[in-house]
VEXVEX-185135 format. One line per 3 residues: number of its first residue (from 1); their letters; for each residue x, y, z of N, C-alpha, C. Coordinates in steps of 0.1 Angstrom, whole numbers. Example, Ala and Ser with C-alpha at 12.3 -4.5 7.8 and 13.67 -1.06 7.14 Angstrom:
residues 2
1 = as = 132 -57 78 123 -45 78 132 -33 78; 128 -22 71 137 -11 71 129 0 79
//
This chain:
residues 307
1 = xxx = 19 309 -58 19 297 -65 33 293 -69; 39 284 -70 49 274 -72 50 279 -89; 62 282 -86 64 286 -107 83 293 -111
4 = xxx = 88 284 -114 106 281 -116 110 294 -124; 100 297 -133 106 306 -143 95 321 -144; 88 319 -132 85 337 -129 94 344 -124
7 = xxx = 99 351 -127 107 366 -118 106 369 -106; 92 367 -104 85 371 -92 84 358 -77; 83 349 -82 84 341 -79 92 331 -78
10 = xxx = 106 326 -86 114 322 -95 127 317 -78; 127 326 -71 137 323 -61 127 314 -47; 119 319 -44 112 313 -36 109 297 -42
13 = xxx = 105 295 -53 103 280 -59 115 273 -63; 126 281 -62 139 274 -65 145 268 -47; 139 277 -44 141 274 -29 139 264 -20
16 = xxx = 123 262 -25 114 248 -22 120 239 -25; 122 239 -43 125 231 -48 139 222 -43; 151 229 -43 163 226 -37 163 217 -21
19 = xxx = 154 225 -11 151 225 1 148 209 2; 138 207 -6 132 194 -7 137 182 -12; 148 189 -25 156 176 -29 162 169 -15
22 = xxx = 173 184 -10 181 182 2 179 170 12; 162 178 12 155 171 28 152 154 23; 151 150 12 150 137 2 166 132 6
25 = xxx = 171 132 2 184 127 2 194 125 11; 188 139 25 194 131 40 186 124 40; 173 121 40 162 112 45 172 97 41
28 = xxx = 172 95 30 181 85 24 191 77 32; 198 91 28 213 90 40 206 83 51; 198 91 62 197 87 73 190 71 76
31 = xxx = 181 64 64 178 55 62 188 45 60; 199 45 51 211 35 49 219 35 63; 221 47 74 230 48 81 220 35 91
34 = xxx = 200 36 93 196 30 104 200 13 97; 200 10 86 199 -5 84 212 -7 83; 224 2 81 240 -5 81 240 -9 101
37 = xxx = 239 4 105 238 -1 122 229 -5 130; 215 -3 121 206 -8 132 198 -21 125; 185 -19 125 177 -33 118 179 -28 103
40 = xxx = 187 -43 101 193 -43 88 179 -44 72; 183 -36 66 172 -35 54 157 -26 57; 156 -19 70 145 -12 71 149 3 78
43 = xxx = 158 6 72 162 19 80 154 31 74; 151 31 54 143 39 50 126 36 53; 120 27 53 113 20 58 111 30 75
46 = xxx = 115 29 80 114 33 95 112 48 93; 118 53 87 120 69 83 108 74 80; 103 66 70 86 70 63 74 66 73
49 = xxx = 79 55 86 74 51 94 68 62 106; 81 66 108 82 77 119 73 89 115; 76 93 97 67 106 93 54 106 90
52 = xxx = 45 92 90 32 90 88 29 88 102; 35 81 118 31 87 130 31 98 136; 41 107 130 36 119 138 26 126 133
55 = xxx = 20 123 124 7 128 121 -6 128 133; 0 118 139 -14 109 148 -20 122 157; -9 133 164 -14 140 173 -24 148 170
58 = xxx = -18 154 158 -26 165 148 -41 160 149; -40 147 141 -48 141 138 -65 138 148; -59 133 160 -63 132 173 -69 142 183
61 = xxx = -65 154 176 -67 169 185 -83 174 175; -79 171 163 -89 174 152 -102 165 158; -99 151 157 -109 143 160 -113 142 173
64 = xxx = -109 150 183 -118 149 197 -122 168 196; -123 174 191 -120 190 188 -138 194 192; -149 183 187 -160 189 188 -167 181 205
67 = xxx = -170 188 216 -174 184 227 -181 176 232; -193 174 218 -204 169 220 -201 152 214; -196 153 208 -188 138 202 -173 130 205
70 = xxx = -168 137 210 -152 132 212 -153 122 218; -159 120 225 -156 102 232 -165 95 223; -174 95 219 -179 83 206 -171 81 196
73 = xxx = -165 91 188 -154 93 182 -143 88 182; -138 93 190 -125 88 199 -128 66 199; -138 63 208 -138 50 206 -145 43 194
76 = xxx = -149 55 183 -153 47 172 -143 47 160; -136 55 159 -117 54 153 -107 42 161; -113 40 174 -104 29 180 -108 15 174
79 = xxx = -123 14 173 -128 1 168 -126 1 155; -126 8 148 -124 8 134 -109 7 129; -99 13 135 -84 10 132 -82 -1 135
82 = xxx = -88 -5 148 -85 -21 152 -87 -34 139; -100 -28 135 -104 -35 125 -99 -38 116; -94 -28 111 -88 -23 96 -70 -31 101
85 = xxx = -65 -27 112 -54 -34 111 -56 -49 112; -64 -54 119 -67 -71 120 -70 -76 104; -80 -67 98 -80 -71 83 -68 -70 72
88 = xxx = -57 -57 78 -46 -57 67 -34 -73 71; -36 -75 83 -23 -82 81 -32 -96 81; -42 -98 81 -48 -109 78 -46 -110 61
91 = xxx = -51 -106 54 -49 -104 41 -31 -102 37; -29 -94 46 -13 -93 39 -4 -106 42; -9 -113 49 1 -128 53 -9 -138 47
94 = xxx = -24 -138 39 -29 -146 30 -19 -152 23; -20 -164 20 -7 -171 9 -20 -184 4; -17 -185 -9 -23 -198 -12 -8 -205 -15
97 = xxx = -8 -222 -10 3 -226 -10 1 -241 -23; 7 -240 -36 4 -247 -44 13 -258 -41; 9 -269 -41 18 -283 -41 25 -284 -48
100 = xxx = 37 -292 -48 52 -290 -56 58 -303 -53; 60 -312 -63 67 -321 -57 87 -323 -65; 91 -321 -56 107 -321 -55 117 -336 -61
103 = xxx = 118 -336 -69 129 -347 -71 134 -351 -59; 136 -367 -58 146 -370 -48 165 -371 -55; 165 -378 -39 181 -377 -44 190 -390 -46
106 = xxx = 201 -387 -53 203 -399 -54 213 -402 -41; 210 -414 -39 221 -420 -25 228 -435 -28; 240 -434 -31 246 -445 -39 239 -446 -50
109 = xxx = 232 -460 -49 232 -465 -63 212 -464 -60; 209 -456 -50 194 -457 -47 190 -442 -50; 176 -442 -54 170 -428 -56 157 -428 -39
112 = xxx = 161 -414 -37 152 -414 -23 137 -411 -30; 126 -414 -24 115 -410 -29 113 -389 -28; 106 -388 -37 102 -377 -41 98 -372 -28
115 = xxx = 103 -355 -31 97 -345 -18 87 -339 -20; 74 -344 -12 63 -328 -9 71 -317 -6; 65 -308 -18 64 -295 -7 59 -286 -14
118 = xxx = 56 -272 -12 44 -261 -15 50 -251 -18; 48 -241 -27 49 -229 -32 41 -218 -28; 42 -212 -20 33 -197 -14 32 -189 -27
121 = xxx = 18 -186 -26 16 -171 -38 5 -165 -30; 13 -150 -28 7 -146 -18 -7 -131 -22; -16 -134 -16 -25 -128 -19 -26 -113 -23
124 = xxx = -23 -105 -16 -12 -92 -19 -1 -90 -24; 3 -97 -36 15 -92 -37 18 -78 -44; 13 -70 -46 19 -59 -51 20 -47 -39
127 = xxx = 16 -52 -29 18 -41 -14 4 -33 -14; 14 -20 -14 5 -6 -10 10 1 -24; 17 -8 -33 19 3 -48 8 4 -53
130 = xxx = 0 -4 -56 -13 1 -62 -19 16 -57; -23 18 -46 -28 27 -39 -19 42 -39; -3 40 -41 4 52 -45 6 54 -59
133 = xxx = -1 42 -68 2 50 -84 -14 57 -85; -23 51 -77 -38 54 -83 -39 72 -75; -36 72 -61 -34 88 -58 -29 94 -66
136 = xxx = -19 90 -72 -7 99 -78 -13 105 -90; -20 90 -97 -23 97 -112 -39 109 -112; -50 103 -95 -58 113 -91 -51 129 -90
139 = xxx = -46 130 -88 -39 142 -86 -35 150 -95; -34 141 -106 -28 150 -121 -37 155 -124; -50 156 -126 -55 162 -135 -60 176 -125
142 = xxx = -61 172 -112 -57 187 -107 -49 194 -110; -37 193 -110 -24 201 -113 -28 203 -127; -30 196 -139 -32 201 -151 -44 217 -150
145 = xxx = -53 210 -145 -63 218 -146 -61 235 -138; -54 231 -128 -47 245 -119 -38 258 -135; -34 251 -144 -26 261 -149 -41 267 -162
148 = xxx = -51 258 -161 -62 267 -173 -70 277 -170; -75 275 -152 -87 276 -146 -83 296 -146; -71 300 -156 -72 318 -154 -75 322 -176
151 = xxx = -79 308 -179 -77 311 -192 -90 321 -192; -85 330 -208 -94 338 -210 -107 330 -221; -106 322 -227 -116 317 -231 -124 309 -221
154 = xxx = -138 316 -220 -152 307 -211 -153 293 -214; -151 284 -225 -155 278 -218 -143 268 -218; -127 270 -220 -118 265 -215 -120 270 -200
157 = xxx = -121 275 -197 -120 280 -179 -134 272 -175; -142 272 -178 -151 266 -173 -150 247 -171; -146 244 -180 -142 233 -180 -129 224 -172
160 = xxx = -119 231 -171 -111 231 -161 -111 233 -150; -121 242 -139 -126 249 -129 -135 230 -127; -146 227 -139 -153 215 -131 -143 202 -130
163 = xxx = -132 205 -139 -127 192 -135 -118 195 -121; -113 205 -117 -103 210 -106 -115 205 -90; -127 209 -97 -136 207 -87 -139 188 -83
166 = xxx = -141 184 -93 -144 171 -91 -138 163 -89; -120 166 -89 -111 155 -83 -103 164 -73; -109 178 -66 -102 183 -60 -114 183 -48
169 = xxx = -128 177 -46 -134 175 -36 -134 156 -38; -132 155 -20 -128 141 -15 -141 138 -8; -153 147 -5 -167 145 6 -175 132 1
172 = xxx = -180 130 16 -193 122 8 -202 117 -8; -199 133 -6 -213 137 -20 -205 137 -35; -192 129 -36 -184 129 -48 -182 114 -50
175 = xxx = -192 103 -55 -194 92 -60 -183 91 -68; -185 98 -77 -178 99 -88 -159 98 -85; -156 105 -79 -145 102 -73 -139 93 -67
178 = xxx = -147 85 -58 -141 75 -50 -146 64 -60; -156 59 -68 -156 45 -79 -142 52 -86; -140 62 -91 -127 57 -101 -115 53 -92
181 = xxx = -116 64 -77 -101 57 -71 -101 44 -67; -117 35 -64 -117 18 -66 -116 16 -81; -118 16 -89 -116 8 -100 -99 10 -104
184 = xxx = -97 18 -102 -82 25 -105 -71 14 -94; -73 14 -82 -65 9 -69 -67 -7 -76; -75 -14 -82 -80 -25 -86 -71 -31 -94
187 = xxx = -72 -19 -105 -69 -23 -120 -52 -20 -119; -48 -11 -110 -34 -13 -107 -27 -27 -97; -34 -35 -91 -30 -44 -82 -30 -54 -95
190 = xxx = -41 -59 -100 -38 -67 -114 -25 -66 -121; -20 -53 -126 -15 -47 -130 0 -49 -127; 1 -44 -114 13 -48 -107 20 -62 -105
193 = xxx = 6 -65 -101 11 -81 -94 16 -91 -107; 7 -87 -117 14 -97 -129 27 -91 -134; 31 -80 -133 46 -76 -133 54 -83 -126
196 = xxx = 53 -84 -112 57 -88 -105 60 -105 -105; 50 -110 -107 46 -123 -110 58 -130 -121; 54 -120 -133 61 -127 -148 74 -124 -141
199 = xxx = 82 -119 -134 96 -117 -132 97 -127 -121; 90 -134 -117 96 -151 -109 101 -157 -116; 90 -159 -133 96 -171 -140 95 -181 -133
202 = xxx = 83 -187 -123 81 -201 -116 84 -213 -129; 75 -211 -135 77 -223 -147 91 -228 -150; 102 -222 -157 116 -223 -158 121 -226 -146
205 = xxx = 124 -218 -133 126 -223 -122 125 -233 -114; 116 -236 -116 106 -254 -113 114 -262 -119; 113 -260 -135 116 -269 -146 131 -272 -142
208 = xxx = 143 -263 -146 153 -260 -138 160 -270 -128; 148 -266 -115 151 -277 -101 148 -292 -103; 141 -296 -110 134 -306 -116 121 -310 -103
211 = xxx = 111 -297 -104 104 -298 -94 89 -295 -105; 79 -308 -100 69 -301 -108 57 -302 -100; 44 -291 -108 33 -289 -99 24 -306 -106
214 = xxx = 16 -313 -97 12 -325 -97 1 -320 -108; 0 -329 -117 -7 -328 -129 -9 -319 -140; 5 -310 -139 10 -298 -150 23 -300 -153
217 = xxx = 22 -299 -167 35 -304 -172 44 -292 -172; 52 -294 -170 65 -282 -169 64 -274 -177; 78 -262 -175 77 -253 -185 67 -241 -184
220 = xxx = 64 -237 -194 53 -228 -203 36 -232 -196; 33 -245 -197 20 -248 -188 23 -242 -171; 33 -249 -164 33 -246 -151 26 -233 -148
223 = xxx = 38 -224 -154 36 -211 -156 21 -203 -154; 19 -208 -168 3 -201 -172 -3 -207 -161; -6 -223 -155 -16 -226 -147 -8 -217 -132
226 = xxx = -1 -215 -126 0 -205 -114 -1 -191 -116; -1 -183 -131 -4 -170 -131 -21 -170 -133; -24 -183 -137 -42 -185 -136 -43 -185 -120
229 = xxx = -37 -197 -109 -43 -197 -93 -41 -181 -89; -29 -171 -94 -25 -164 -91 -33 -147 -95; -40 -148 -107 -46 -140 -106 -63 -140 -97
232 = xxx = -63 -154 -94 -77 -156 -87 -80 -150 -70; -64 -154 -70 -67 -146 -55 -62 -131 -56; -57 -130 -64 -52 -116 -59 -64 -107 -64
235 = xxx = -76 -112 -70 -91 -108 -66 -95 -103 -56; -90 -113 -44 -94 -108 -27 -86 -100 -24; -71 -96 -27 -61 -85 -27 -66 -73 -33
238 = xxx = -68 -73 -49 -74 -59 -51 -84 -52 -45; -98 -63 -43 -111 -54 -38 -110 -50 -23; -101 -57 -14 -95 -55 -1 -84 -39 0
241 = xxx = -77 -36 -15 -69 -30 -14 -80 -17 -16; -87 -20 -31 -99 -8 -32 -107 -3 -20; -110 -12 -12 -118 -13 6 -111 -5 16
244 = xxx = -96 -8 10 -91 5 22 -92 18 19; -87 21 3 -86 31 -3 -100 40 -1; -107 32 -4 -122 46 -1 -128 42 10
247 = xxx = -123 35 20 -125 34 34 -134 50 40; -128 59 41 -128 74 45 -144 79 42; -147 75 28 -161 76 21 -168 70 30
250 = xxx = -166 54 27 -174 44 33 -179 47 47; -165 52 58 -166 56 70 -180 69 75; -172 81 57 -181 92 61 -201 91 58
253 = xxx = -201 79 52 -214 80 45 -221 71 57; -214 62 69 -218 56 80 -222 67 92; -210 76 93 -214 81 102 -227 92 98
256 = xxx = -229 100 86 -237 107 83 -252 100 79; -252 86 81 -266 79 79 -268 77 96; -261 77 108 -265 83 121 -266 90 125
259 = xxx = -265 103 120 -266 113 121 -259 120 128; -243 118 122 -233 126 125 -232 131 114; -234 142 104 -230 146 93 -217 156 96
262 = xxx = -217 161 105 -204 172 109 -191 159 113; -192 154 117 -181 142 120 -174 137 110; -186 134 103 -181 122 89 -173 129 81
265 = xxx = -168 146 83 -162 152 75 -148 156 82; -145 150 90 -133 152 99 -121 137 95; -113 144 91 -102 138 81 -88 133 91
268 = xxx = -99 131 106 -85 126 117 -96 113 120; -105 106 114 -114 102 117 -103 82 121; -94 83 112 -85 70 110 -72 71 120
271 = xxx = -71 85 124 -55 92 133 -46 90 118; -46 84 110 -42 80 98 -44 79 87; -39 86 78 -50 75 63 -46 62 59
274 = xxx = -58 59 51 -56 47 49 -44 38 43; -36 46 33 -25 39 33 -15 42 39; -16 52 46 -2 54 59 -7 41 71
277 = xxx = -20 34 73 -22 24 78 -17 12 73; -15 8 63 -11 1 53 6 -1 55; 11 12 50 24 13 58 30 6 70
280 = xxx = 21 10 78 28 15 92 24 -1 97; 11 -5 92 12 -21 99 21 -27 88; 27 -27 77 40 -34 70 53 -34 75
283 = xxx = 53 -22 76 66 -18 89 72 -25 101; 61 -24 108 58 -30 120 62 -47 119; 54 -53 108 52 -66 105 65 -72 102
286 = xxx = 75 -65 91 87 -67 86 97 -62 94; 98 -55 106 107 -50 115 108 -61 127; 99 -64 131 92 -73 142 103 -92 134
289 = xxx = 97 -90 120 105 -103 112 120 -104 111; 124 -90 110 137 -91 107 143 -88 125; 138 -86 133 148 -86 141 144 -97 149
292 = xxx = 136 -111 147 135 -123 147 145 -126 141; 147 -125 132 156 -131 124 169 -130 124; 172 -120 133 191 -113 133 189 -123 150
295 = xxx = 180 -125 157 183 -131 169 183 -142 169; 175 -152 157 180 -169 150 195 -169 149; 204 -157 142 212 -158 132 220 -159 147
298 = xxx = 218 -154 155 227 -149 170 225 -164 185; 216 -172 179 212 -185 186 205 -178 197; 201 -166 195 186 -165 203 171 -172 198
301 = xxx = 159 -179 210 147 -175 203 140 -165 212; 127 -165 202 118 -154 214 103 -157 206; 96 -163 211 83 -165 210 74 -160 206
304 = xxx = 78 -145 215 69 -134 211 69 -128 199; 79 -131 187 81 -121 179 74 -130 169; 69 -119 160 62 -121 150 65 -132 140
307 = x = 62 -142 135 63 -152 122 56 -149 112
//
């Protein structure tokens, strides 16, 4: 076990420990070096890109591994990734676009009529963070519970042993586990996104430009009425975000009501998990955008590339 200040152990976890900072910090390095020379602003991005694909093989080998199922398998992870990616970037490029109308300008001694135009608030806005705080905080109470489970009082050990058990099994048969990682993936998208949100400052901004939303008075109202449109969709963002998150459940409780129960417990079922899917189609999405966009800046077009 991992432990800084046993004797016994003390050089070996100093080891890891160091090893890991190291391996963290070229990672870095090697990230700033791809966006100074290559696609600018996704070099770290690409890095985490590349380490959630090479999982795929592993993954792949696991999920064709039984004889009697590998080709149903095989094409039932294909129709289901398919899915799941058609659904993330459908949702992840969701925008409701609120009307805005623009001051005109003045031209001599004449004022131009007022500009339409629309403000994107985008359905997802808090990403894939939701999904990395709600794992992160699942995981504590394993690690807490790892340092009780040798206590010599029964029923501290017993207690810690069922909690190690109950967020340390991910199967079918743990309800209980996957509702809190949806309510949790949920309650952090809310969470986030109005973080995120209050640090626009649309209302001031607007006010500012002398741009206002049609039948909200500036200021302080604007405000409140877009963090109101704004928390309504990001409704369809959380329960979409919770949908990926216990996707894996969902998946294993389909295939074991056809009666694959041995399948539904195979963890290459995605080639991916769900938020390394999540990733990897953002990646893709915003790499594809930005090197659209270095070839505008260069008086190239190209059709093909993503908008």
């Amino acid at each position: 076990p991992f432990n800084l200040f046993d004797a016994e152990r003390a050089l070996a976890s100093w080891t890891v420990l160091i090893a890991m900072t190291a391996g963290t910090m070229f990672a870095i390095w090697l990230g700033e070096l791809i966006s100074e020379y290559g696609i600018r602003g996704q070099g770290l991005s690409l890095v985490i890109f590349a380490g959630i694909v090479s999982q795929m093989p592993a993954n792949l080998i696991s999920l064709l591994s039984d004889e009697t199922t590998r080709w149903f398998m095989l094409a039932f992870a294909l129709i289901v990734i398919t899915l799941i990616v058609f659904a993330i970037v459908f949702v992840q490029q969701g925008r409701r676009n609120v009307p805005v109308m623009y001051p005109g300008r003045r031209m001599g001694n004449r004022m131009s009529m007022p500009v339409k135009g629309t403000l994107p608030l985008m359905v997802n806005l808090a990403g894939m963070i939701p999904l990395i705080f709600a794992s992160a905080i699942l995981q504590f109470p394993t690690i807490v519970a790892s340092y009780f489970t040798q206590s010599e009082n029964l029923g501290v050990r017993e207690f810690f042993l069922s909690v190690q058990s109950f967020f340390g099994a991910t199967g079918t048969s743990n309800w209980g586990y996957w509702t809190i990682y949806f309510l949790m993936v949920v309650i952090f998208t809310f969470f986030y996104t109005s973080v995120l949100f209050d640090q626009q400052n649309y209302g001031e901004n607007l006010k500012k430009m002398g741009a206002t939303v049609p039948g909200v008075h500036t200021g302080a109202p604007t405000q409140k009425y877009l963090s109101t449109v704004q928390r309504r969709i990001t409704l369809v963002g959380a329960v979409f975000l919770g949908l990926v998150a216990i996707m894996p459940f969902l998946l294993g409780l389909l295939l074991s009501a056809i009666g694959l129960a041995a399948a539904s417990s195979q963890t290459g079922i995605f080639l991916l998990t769900s938020s390394g899917l999540l990733i990897v189609v953002g990646v893709v999405r915003d790499t594809f955008q930005n090197i659209d966009a270095e070839l505008k800046l260069h008086g190239y077009q190209d059709s093909l590339l993503v908008r």
